[in-house]
C-alpha positions as CSV (number, residue, x, y, z in Angstrom):
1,X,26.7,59.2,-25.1
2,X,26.9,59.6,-29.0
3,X,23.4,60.1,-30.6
4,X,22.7,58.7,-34.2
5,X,19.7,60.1,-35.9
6,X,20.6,57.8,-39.0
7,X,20.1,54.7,-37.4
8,X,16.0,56.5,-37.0
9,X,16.0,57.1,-41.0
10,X,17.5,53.2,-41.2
11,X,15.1,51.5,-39.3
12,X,12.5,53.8,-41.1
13,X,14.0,52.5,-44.6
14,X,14.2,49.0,-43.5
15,X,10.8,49.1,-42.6
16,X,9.0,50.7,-45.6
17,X,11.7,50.7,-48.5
18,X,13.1,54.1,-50.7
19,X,9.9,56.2,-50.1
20,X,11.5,59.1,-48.8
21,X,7.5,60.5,-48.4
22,X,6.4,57.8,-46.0
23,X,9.6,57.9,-43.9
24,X,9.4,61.8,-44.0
25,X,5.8,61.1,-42.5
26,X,6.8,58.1,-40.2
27,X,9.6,60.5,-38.9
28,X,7.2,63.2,-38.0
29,X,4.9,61.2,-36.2
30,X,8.0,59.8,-34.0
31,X,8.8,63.0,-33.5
32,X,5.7,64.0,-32.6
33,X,5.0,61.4,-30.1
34,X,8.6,62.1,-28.4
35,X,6.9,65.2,-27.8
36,X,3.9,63.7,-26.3
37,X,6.1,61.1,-24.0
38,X,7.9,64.6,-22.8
39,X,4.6,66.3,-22.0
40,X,3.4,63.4,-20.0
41,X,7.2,63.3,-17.7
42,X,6.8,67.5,-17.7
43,X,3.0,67.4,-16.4
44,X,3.4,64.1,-14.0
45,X,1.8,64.6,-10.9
46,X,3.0,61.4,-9.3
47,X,6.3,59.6,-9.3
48,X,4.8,56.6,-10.9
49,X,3.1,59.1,-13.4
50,X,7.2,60.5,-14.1
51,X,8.2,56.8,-14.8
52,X,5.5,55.3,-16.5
53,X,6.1,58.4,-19.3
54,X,9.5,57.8,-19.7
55,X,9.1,54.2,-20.1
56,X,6.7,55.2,-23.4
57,X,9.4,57.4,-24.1
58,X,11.8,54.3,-23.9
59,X,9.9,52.2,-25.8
60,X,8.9,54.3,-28.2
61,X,13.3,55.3,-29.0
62,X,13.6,51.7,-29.3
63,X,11.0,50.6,-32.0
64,X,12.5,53.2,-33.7
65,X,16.4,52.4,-33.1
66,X,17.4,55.7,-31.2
67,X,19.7,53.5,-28.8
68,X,21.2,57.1,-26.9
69,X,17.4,58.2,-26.6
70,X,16.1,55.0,-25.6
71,X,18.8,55.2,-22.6
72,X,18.1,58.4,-21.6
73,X,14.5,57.9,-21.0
74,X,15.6,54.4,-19.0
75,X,17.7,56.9,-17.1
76,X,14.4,59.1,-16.2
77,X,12.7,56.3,-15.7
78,X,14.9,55.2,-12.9
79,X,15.6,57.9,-11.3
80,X,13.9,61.1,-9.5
81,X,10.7,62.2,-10.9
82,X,11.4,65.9,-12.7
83,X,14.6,66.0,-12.4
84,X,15.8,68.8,-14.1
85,X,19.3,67.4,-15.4
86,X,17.7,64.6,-17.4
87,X,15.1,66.6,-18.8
88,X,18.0,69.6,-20.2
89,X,19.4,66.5,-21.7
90,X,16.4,64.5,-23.3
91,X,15.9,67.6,-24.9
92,X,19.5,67.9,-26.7
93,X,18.9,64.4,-27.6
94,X,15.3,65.2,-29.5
95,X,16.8,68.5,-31.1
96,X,19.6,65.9,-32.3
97,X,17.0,64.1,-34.1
């Protein structure tokens, strides 16, 4: 799955113009609430807890157009709750961002 942390700084652009200040800031707060979405999937104590977390994860990629980060949380979503595989893996895909 190829990973394109333009397309984050694009939709970021398209939405507020050339102020390279308010993406920077937009940026960190998307970053900041991938982080969140991933401490909700880590600290589940339910199944349904694991899912609904990565669908805010989900949601979350796609309003801001990271298509391969988006998938991976539909992915966890899907499938087992903590599973260890998809979690090594959302991670790449943040540190690629």
């Amino acid at each position: 799955m190829a990973y394109d942390p333009g397309a984050i700084d694009a939709t970021l652009a398209a939405a507020v113009g050339d102020e390279p200040a308010l993406i920077a800031e937009l940026r960190e707060a998307f970053l900041d609430g991938v982080k969140r979405c991933l401490e909700g999937m880590k600290s589940a104590d339910t199944p349904d807890g694991w899912t609904s977390a990565a669908l805010r994860l989900k949601g979350l990629a796609a309003s801001f157009g990271a298509v391969g980060l988006m998938a991976l949380a539909s992915e966890a979503a899907s499938g087992q709750a903590h599973d260890g595989a998809v979690m090594r893996r959302l991670h790449r895909a943040i540190e690629r961002l």
